[in-house]
N, C-alpha and C positions, 0 to 999 in steps of 0.2 A: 383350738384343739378339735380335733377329727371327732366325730363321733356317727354311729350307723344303725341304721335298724336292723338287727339281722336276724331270720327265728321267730319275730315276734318279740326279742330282745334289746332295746336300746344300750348299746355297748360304746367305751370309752378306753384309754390309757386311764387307770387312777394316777399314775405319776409322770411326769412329762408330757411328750406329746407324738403321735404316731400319724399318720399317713391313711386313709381308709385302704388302701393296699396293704400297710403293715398291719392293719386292725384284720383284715382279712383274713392274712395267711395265719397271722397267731391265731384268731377263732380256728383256724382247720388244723391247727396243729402243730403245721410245721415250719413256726416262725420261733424267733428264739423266746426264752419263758419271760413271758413280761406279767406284770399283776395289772387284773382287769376289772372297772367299774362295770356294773352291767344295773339295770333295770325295766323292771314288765311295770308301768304303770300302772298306781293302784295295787297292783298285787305284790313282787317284792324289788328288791335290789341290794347289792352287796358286791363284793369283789372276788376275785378270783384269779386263780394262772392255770395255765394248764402247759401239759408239757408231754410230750413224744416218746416214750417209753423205749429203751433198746431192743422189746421185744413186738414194737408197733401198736402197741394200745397206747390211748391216752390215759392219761393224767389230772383230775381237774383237782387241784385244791381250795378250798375254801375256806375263807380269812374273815370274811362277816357276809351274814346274811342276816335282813330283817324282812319282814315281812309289812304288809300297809294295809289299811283299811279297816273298817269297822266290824267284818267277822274275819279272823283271823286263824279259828279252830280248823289247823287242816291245811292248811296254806304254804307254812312249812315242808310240810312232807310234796306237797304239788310244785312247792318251785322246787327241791332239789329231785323230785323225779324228773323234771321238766329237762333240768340241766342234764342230767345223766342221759335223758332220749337226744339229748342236740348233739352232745359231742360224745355219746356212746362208749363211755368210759369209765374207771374207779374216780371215784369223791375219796378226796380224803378233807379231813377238818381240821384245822390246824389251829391252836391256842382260843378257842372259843371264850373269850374273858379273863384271859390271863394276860398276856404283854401287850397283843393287838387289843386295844380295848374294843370290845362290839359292844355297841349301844346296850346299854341299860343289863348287860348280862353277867354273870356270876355261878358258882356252884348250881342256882336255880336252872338254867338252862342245860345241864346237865343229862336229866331225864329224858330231856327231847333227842339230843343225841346220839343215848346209851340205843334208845327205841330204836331211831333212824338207822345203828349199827344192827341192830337186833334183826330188825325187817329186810335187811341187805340193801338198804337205800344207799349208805355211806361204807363206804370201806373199811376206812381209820381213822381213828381220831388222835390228836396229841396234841394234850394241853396242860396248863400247871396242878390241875386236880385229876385227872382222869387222862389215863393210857388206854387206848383201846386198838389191835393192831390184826391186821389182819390172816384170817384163821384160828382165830383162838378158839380154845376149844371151851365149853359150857360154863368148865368149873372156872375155866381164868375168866369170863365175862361175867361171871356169878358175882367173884372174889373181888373184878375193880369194878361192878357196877353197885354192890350192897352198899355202900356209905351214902348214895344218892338217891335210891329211891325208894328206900323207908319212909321216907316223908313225905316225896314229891308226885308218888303216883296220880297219873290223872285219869279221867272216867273208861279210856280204854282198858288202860292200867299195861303191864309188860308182857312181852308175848310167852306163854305159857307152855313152847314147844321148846326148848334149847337147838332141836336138833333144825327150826326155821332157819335159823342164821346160819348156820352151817354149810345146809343144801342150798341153798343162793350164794354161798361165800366160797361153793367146790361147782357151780357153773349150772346147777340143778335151778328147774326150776319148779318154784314153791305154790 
């Protein structure tokens, strides 16, 4: 099986097997959507696809990401910034612990996510607990983020301006 450094990113086919020419053009884009193993050693790894939008922007979506090492506060948010600077595009999150099982995760992983939308890290999310979609407006990310993070707040805690996600999610920068 191919596999390349590219980025700073050691990238792979999660399924089958690709050509480092095909691994190539799919990282840049415009090869057809395949789902992609990736990993920063030490820091994280997870899978992905990405895909060519009819409007010329990409697409990355993301199926698992875990994170490595012994401090890990933070790490999260640094690879999926990382990805989003590589191929300059929307994240979207897809079933975060629902059918794709991602390691160890559940409703609790939730919070991290809601944030990551909240911040304009990730675009959308769609999973068996939590819809989150791109442009919503305050009250709808109010209404499907309340059941998660009553409980789950952590020492940042949730961003405190509604109108943040917004101006990052209409091209503004925040």
């Amino acid at each position: 099986m191919a596999e390349i450094e590219w980025k700073g990113i050691i990238w792979k086919a999660a399924y089958g097997e690709h050509s480092v020419k095909d691994l190539l053009t799919i990282l840049k884009g415009y090869g057809p959507m395949e789902i992609l193993a990736f990993e920063k050693p030490g820091h994280f790894r997870g899978q992905l696809s990405l895909r060519l939008a009819p409007d010329g922007t990409k697409e990355i979506t993301v199926y698992h990401l875990e994170v490595m090492g012994a401090r890990r506060r933070g790490q999260g948010r640094k690879a999926l910034q990382c990805l989003k600077r590589i191929f300059r595009g929307e994240i979207y999150v897809e079933d975060p612990g629902g059918i794709i099982r991602v390691a160890n995760a559940d409703t609790a992983s939730l919070p991290f996510w809601i944030k990551m939308y909240r911040e304009g890290i990730i675009d959308a999310l769609e999973g068996e607990h939590c819809r989150l979609w791109p442009h919503m407006t305050p009250e709808e990310l109010e209404e499907a983020a309340r059941p998660f993070l009553d409980d789950h707040e952590d020492a940042d805690g949730p961003s405190t301006d509604p109108e943040r996600h917004e101006g990052k999610r209409k091209g503004q920068n925040a």
